[in-house]
Every structure is written in structure tokens, then in C-alpha cells.
N, C-alpha and C positions, 0 to 999 in steps of 0.2 A: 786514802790512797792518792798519791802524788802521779799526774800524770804525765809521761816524756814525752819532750821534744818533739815533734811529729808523728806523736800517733793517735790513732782516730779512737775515739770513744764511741762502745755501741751500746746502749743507754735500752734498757727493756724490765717489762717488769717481773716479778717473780712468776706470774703463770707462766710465760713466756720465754723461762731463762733456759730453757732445753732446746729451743729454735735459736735463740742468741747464740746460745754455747757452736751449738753447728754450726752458725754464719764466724762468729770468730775463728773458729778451724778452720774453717776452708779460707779466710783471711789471713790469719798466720801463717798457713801453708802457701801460700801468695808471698807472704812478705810483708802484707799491706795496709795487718795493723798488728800491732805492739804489743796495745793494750787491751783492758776489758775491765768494764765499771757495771757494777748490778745496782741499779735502785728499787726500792720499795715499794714504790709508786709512781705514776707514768708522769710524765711532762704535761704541765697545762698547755692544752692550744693557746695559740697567741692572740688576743684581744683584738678586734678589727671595729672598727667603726661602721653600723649600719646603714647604708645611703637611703635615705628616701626616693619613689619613684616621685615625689611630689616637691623636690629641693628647689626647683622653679617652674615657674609658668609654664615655659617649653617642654618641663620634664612630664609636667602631668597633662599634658594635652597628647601628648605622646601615649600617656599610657592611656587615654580615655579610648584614644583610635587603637590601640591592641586590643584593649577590650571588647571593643563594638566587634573588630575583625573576630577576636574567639568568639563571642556570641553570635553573630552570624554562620559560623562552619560549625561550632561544634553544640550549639541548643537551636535547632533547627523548628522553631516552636511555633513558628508562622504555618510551616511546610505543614507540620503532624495537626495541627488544630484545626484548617480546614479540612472536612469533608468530601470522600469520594463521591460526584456524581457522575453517573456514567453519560454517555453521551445519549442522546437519542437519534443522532442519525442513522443508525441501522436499529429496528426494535425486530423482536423477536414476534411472531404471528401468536396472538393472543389463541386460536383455535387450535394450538400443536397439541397434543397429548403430550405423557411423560416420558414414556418408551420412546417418538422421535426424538424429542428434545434430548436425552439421555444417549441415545445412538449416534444422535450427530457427534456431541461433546466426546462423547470416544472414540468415535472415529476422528475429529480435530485433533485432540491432545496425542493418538497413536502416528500419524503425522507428522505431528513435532513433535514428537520422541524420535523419529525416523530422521529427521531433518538435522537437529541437535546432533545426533550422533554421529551423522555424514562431517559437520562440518566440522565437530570437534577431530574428526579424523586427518583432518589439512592442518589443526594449528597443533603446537609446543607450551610445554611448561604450565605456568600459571593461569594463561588465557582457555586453554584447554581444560584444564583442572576446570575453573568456572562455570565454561560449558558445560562438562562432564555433569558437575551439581545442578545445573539447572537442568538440564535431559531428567535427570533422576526424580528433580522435584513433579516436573508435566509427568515425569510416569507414575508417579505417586497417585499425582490426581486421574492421570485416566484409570488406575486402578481403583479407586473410590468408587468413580463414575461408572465403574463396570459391576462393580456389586451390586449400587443403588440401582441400575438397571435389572440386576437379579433379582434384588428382592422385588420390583415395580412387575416385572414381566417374568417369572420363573422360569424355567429351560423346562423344568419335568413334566 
């Protein structure tokens, strides 16, 4: 098939010649193409030459410091590898029982559940959403804290 003078060829392949067919209709209905060619098989991408990040000195010195920079933010391996140690300048009284030690921690964490919740109530959007999760996580745990107080010291 001989193509005319100014018109555009819309080149698709057989699965796709019922979406074709469409686009040329609404194109002939325009005016603003002529023609229509079906092929077989689709067009090969066009061939591009791969650059090296390494094609000189400059280029890979470049990419060594990207690199350090993503491994510094995103394998944080320094951070995870060392060990929590807590502080000792506040220690807890080695003489406490369970039941205080348990009482306090829920009545702290029902606190800042209280607290969280006041202040999530001043902010908007996503900062608020976060708060909102972290209120729920402390409630979480005073609720833990409030069991293991039940089973330590039963109510009945």
C-alpha cells in the first residue's frame, strides 16, 4: 500500500489494531489522517549507545560520592549495629516491688496517652495522623502494662 502525500501513518500491531482502528476514526473524522497501515509486528526500539558512569575519572569519582551518599541515608548500618544502652543517670530503686514498678509505668504511659492526644488535637494532616499513631502505640503499651499488673496483683 502506497502512502499519500501528507498523511500520517499509524503503524500498531495485530493485538492492538481495534485501539488503532479507533484512533484512526477519530483522526479521519478530524481530517488529520488519510491513511492507515497495519503491521505484523511492532517497530524495533531504536538502538542507543550505553554511557558508562565510569567514561572518565571525573565521571566515576562522581558516582563513588552518590554512592557513599545512598549508603549513608539508605543502609544506616552504623546506626542498627550499635547497641541500646540505657543511661544510668536516673536508675530505678532496686527495692521496688512489681505491682509499684507496674503502677507507675501506667499511670506514665495513661499520661502520655492524655498528653498525645491534647496535642494531636492543635495540629492538621499528616503531623497529626503521626501523633494520632504514636498516642495509640503508648496506649498499646499501657495496656500490656495494665494486664501484667493483673496477672502480678489480681483485682479478685
Amino acid at each position: 500500500m502506497q502512502m499519500g502525500e501528507g498523511a500520517c501513518p499509524l503503524i500498531c500491531t495485530e493485538a492492538s489494531a481495534n485501539a488503532a482502528l479507533h484512533a484512526f476514526y477519530q483522526r479521519a473524522a478530524n481530517g488529520s489522517c488519510l491513511e492507515f497501515q497495519l503491521m505484523s509486528q511492532a517497530p524495533e526500539p531504536p538502538v542507543t549507545d550505553l554511557v558508562s558512569p565510569y567514561a572518565s575519572p571525573n565521571s566515576r569519582k562522581l558516582h563513588e560520592a552518590a554512592e557513599r551518599a545512598l549508603d549513608h541515608y539508605l543502609l544506616p548500618a552504623a546506626i542498627m549495629a550499635t547497641p541500646y544502652t540505657p543511661s544510668t543517670m536516673f536508675i530505678v530503686n532496686p527495692q521496688s516491688d512489681a505491682e509499684s514498678l507496674l503502677s507507675n509505668a501506667s499511670g506514665s504511659l495513661a499520661s502520655a496517652t492524655v498528653m498525645l492526644g491534647n496535642f494531636a488535637g492543635v495540629l492538621e494532616g499528616s503531623n497529626r495522623h503521626t501523633l494520632l499513631g504514636i498516642a495509640q502505640v503508648v496506649m498499646l503499651g499501657e495496656l500490656a502494662v495494665n494486664k501484667a499488673l493483673d496477672l502480678v496483683m489480681p483485682t479478685e
